[in-house]
C-alpha positions as CSV (number, residue, x, y, z in Angstrom):
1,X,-32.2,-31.4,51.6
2,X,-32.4,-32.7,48.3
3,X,-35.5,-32.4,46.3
4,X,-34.5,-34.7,43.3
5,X,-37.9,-37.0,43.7
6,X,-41.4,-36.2,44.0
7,X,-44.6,-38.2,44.8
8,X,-47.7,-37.3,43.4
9,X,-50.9,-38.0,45.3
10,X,-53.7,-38.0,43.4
11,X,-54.1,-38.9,39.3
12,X,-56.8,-37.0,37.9
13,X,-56.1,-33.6,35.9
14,X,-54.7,-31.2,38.3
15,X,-52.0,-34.1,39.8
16,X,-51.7,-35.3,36.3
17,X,-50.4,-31.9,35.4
18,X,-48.5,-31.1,38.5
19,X,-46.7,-34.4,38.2
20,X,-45.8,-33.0,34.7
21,X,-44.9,-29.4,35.7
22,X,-42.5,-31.1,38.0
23,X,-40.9,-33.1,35.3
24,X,-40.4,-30.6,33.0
25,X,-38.4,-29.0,36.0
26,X,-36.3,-31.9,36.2
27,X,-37.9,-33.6,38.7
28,X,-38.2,-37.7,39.1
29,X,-42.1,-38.2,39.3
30,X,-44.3,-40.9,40.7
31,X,-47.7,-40.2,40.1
32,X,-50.1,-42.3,42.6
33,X,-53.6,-43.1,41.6
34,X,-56.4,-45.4,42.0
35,X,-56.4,-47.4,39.2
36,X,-53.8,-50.2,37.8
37,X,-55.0,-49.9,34.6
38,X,-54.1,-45.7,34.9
39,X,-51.2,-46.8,36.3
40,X,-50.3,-48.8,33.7
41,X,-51.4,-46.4,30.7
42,X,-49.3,-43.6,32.2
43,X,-46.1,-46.7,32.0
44,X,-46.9,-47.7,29.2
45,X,-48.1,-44.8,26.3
46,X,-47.2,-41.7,28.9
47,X,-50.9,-40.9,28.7
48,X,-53.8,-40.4,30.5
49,X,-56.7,-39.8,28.0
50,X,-59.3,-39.8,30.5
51,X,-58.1,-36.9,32.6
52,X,-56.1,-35.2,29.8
53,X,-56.9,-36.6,26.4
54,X,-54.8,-35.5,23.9
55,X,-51.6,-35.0,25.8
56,X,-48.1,-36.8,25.9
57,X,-46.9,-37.2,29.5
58,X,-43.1,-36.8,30.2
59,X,-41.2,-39.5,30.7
60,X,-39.8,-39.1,33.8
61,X,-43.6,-39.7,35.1
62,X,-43.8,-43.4,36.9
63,X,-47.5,-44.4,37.6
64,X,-48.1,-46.1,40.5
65,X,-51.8,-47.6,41.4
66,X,-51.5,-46.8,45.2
67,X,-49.4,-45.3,47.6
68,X,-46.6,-47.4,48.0
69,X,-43.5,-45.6,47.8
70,X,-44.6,-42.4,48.6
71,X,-42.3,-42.0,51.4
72,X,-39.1,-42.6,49.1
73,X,-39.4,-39.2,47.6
74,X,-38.1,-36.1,48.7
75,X,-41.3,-34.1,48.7
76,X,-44.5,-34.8,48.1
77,X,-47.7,-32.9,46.4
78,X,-51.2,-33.5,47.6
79,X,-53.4,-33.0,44.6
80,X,-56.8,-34.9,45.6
81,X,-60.0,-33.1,45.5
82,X,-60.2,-30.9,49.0
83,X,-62.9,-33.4,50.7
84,X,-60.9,-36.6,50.2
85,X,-57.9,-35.0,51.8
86,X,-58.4,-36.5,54.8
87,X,-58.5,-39.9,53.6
88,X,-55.6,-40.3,51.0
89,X,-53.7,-38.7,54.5
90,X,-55.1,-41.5,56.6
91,X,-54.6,-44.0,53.3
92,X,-50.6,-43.2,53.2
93,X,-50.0,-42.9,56.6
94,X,-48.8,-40.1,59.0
95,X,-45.1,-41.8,58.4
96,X,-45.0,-41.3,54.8
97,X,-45.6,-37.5,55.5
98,X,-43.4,-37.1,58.5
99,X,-40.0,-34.4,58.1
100,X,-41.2,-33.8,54.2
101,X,-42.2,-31.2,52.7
102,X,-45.5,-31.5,51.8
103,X,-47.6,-29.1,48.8
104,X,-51.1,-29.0,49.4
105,X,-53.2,-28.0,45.7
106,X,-56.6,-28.7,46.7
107,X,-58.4,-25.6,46.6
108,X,-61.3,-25.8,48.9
109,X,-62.3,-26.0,52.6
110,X,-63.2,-29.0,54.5
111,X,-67.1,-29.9,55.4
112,X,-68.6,-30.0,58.8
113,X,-64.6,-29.4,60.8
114,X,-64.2,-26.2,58.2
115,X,-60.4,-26.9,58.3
116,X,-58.2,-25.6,55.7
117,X,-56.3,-27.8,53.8
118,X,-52.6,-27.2,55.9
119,X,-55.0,-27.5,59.1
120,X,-55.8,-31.3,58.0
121,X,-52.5,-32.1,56.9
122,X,-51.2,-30.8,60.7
123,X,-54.2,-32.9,62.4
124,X,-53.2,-36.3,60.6
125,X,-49.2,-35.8,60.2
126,X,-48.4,-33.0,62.6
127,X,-44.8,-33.4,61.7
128,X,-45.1,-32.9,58.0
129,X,-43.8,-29.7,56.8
130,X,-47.0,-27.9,54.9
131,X,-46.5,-25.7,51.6
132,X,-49.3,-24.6,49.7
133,X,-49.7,-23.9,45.6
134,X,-52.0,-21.8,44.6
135,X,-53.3,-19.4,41.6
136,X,-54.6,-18.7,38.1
137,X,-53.8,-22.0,36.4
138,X,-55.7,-24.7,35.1
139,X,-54.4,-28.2,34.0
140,X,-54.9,-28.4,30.5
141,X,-52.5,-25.3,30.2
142,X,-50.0,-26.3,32.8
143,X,-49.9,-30.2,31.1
144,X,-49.5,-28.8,28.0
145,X,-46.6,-26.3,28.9
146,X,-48.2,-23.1,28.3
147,X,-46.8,-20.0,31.0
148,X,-48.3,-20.0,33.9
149,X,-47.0,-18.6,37.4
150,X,-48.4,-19.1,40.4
151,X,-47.9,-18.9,44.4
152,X,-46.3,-21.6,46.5
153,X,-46.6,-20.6,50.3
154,X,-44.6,-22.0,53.6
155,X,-41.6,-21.5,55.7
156,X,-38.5,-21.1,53.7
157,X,-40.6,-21.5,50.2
158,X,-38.1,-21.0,47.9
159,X,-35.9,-24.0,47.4
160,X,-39.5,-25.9,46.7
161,X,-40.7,-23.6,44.0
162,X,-36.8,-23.7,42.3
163,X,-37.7,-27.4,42.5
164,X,-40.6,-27.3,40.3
165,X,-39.5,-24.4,38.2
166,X,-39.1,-25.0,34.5
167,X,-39.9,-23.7,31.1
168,X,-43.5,-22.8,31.6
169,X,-44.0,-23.2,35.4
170,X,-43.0,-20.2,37.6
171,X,-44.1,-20.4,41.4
172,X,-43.4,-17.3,43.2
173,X,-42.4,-18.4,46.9
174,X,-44.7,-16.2,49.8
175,X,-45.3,-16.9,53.3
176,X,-48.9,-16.1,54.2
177,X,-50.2,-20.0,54.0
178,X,-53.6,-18.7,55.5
179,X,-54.1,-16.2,52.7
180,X,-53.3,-18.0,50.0
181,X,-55.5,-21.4,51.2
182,X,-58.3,-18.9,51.9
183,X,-58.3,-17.1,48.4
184,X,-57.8,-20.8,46.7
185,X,-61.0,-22.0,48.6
186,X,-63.2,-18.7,48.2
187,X,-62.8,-18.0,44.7
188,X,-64.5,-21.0,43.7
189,X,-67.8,-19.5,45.4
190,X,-67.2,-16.7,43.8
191,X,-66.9,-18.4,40.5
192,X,-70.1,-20.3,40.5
193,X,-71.8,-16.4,41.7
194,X,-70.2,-14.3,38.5
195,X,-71.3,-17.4,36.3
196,X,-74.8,-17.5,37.6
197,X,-74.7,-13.4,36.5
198,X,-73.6,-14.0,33.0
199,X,-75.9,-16.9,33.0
200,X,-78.9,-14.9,33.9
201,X,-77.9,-12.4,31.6
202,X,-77.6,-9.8,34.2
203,X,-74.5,-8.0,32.2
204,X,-71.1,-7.0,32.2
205,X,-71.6,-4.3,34.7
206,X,-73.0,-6.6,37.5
207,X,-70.6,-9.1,36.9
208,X,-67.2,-6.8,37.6
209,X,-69.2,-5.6,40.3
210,X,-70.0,-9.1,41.8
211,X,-66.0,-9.6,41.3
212,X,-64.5,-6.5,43.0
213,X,-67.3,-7.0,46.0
214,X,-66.0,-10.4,46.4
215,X,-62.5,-9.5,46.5
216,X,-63.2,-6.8,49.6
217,X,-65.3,-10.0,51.1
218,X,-62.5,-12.3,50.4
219,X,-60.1,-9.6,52.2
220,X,-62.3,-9.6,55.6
221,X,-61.9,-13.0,56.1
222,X,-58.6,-13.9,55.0
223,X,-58.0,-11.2,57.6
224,X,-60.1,-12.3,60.4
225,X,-58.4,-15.9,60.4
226,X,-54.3,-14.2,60.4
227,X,-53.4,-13.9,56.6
228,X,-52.4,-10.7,55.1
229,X,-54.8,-8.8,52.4
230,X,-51.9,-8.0,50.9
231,X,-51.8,-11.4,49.9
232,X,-54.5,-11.2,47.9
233,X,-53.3,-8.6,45.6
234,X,-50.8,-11.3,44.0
235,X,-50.9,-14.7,41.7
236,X,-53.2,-16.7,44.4
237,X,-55.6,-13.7,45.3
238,X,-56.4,-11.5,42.3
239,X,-55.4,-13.5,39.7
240,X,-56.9,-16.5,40.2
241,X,-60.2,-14.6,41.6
242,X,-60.3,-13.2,37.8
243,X,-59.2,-16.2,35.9
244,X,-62.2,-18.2,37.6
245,X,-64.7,-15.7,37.7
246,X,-64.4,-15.2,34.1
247,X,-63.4,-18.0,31.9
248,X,-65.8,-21.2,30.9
249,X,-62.6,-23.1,31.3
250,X,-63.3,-22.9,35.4
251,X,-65.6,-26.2,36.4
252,X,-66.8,-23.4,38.9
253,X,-68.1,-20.8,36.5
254,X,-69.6,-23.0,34.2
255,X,-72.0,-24.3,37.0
256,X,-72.6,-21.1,38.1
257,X,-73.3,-20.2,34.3
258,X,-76.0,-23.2,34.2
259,X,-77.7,-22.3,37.8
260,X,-78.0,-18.7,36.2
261,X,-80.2,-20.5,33.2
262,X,-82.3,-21.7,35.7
263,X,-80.8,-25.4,35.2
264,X,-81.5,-27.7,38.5
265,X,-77.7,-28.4,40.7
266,X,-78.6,-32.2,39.4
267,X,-76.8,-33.0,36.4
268,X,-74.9,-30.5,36.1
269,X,-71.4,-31.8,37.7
270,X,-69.5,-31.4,40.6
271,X,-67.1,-28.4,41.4
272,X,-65.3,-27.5,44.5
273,X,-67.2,-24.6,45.2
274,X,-70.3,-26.2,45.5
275,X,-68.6,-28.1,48.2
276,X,-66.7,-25.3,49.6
277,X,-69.8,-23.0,49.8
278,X,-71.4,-23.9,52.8
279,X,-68.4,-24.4,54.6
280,X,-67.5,-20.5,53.9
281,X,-70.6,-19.6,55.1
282,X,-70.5,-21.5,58.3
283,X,-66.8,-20.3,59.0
284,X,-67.8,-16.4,58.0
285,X,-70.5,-16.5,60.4
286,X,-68.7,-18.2,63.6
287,X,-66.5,-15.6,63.3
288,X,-69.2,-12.8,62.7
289,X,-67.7,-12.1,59.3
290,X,-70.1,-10.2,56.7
291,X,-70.6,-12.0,54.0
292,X,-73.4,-11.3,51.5
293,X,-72.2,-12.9,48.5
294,X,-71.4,-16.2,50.3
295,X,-74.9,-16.2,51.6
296,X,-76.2,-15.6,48.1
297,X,-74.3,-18.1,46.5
298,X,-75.8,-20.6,49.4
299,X,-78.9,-19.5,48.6
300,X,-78.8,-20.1,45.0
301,X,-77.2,-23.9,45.3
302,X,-80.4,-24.6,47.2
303,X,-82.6,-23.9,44.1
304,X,-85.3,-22.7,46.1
305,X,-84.5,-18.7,45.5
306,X,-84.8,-17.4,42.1
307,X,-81.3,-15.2,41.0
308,X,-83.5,-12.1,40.1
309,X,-84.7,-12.7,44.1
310,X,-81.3,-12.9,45.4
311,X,-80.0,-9.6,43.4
312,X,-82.9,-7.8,44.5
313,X,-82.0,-8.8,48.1
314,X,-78.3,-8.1,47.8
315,X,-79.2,-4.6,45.8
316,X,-81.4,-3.6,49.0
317,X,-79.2,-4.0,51.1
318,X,-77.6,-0.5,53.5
319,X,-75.8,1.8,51.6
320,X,-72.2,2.1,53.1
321,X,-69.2,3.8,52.2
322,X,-66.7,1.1,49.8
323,X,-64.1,1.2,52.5
């Protein structure tokens, strides 16, 4: 199957910046957003200053201010936040999706069905063929061509990520599609809990503890659901765990840096974990998963537990062997 032309699904940063990884593969673009005026901006001066100011888009980028057309291409990319999914799905139709390959980017699981991303796509077009891109990258760097590799999971992966290789833009194919959605979705709770430690000045030490705790939590679940731990030593596991559990550039880790400082969840923005948190929590315990950091991280987003409560609960907790 060729894989000449690609359909973007979702204009903001992150499909803004995939639409231009592609491109500087080689790729024919159509980026579909919300907005005719976007649309036209992105035609018309290859920019989009709201979502990436400062940065020249490739040519090869067509903006489009809906989803018409989407089915003409030869694959398509999902990048819409992880809870509207479902409807830009619904919006294009199950048609559009149907014998294509399909790359889900959303990082982040749904609320009240707790589906993963794949699991939505395979509810709405069940004859879609569903990849998944995942790992330490965010879109300022990938937009603006600086390295970054990351992990592109499915069934016979590798023609797609040769598709969007290029200069700057190495996906390493994998299999485990479970594995790498769950890491995706869990390290942005994980984020907002390492920033909430440096925000409460709780140093260094607790922080790279926080981290490697949350990486054997991560592992018990990704394994309870059918993915490989293995997986998570790689680009979508361990890298992108550190990159966003460390680095103000992660939405995640700044909020978690201002709910450290005692600042109220109001005001302060959205990020996917805050969205993705309770869902984790919910999935870890229907399937009797143990999950302290998850639960502490819940408990902080409802700003009725104090951090220095939270650590003293988690720091009480059994002694146990590490593994």
């Amino acid at each position: 199957m060729a894989l000449e032309t690609v359909s973007v699904i979702g204009a903001g940063a992150w499909g803004t910046a995939l639409a231009q990884a592609a491109a500087m593969a080689g790729r024919r673009v159509r980026l579909h957003g919300r907005s005719g005026d976007l649309a036209s901006e992105v035609n018309q001066f290859h920019t989009n200053e709201r979502h990436l100011p400062g940065q020249t888009l490739h040519p090869a980028i067509t903006g489009f201010a809906d989803c018409e057309r989407v089915a003409e291409a030869d694959f398509i990319i999902l990048a819409v936040p992880a809870q509207a999914s479902r409807e830009a799905i619904i919006q294009a139709g199950a048609d559009a999706f149907a014998g294509r390959p399909v790359i889900l980017s959303a990082k982040g699981l749904e609320h009240e069905t707790l589906l993963r991303q794949s699991e939505v796509l395979g509810q709405l077009a069940p004859q879609a063929q569903p990849y998944v891109l995942s790992g330490p990258s965010f879109a300022a760097d990938v937009a603006a061509g600086r390295p970054t590799a990351v992990t592109l999971a499915g069934r016979d992966a590798e023609p797609l990520a040769a598709a969007l290789a290029g200069p700057s833009f190495r996906p390493y194919a994998a299999d485990d599609i479970v594995g790498v959605e769950l890491a995706g979705s869990l390290k942005n709770v994980y984020a907002l809990g390492c920033g909430a430690v440096e925000g409460a000045d709780l140093g260094a030490s607790a922080r790279a503890a926080f981290l490697a705790r949350a990486y054997a939590e991560m592992a018990r679940l990704v394994e309870a659901l059918g993915g490989s731990p293995a997986t998570l030593t790689g680009l979508a596991g361990l890298g992108d765990l550190t990159l966003s559990c460390t680095s103000t550039q992660s939405r995640n880790y700044r909020t978690g840096l201002a709910l450290g400082r005692g600042l109220p969840l109001e005001g302060i923005g959205l990020a996917e974990g805050v969205a993705t948190a309770p869902v984790a929590r919910d999935l870890a315990r229907r399937l009797h998963i143990d999950a302290p950091l998850i639960e502490a991280v819940n408990l902080l987003l409802t700003g009725t537990t104090s951090i220095s409560s939270i650590v003293a609960g988690l720091m009480a907790r059994p002694l146990k062997r590490e593994t």
